[in-house]
N, C-alpha and C positions, 0 to 999 in steps of 0.2 A: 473778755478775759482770754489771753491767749494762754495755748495748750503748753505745757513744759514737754518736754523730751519723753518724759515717763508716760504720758499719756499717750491713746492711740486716736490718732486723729478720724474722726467719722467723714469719708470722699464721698461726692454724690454719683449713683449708682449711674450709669451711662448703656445705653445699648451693648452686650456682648456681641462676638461675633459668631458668637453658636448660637443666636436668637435673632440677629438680624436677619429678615427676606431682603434680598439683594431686589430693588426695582430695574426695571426695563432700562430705563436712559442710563445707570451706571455699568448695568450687562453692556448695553451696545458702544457705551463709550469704553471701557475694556477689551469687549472683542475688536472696535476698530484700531486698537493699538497693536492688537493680538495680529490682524488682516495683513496692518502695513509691515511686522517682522516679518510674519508667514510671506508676502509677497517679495520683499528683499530677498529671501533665501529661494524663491521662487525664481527668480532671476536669474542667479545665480547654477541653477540648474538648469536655466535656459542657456544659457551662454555654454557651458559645461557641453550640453546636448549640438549648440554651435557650433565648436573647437570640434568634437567631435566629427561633426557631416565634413567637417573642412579638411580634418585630418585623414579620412581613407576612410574606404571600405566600414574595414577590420574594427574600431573604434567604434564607430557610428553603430553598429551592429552590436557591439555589446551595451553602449547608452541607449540603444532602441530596442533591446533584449528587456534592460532595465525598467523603462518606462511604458513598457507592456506587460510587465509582469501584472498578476493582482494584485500585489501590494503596489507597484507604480502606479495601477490607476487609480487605487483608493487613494494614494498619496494625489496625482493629478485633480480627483475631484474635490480632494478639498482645497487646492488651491484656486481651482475654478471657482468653488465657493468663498475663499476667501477673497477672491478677485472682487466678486459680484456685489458680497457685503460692503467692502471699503468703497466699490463703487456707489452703491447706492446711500451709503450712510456721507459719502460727501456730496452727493447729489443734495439731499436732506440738510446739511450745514450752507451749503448755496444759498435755501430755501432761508434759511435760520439769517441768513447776513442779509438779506434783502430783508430784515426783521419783521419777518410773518411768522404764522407758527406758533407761537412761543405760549400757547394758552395752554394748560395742563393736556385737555384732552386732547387740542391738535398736536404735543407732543408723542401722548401713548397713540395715535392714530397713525403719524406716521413713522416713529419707531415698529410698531407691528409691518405698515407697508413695507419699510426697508425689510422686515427677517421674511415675510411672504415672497417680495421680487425679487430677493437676494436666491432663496431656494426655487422658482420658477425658474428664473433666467439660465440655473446652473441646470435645472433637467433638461431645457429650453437647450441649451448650447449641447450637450452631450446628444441628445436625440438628434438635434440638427446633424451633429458630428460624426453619429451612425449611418447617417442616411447620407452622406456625404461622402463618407471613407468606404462606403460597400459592407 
């Protein structure tokens, strides 16, 4: 019997999004969409800091003012980490087309890898960079 107008039709209740726990593999496939904008405007800032060395002195000095400041480093290090994420989460999709992987656990196995080596590699590179730059 179908419902008339006047009636109120009973929907089946489906997941909310204020009850969903978001899983692992759709966090890192997010954040890797997240990585590769962050990395675009990263670039972008590179080139900026380029123009600059190229243009004089004067320039170079206020873009290297900038990206020493503490908010420039905070911003640099998360670009660092977003670098390391996208890298390592396409290293892991490599993995995924050579179709290995793909078993529940060796998913959350190497999703955690990626968010461990992603955070290693970025203290990893910044220490290195310390002891590098004096």
């Amino acid at each position: 019997m179908l419902p008339n107008s006047t009636e109120k039709r009973i929907r089946p209740l489906s997941p909310n999004i204020q009850i969903y726990r978001p899983q692992l593999t759709s966090v890192l496939s997010i954040a890797n969409r997240i990585t590769g904008v962050a990395l675009s405007a990263g670039a972008v800032v590179l080139v900026i800091w380029l123009v600059a060395a190229a243009a004089g002195p004067q320039p170079y000095s206020v873009v290297q003012g900038a990206i020493t400041s503490w908010l420039g480093q905070i911003v640099l290090f998360g670009f660092t980490f977003a670098f390391f994420l996208h890298l390592c989460g396409g290293v892991r999709h490599l993995v995924w087309d050579t179709v290995h992987g793909f078993e529940l656990r060796s998913i959350y196995i190497s999703g955690w890898a990626v968010v461990v080596a992603s955070g290693g590699l970025t203290v990893a590179a910044w220490v290195v960079s310390y002891f590098v730059a004096g």
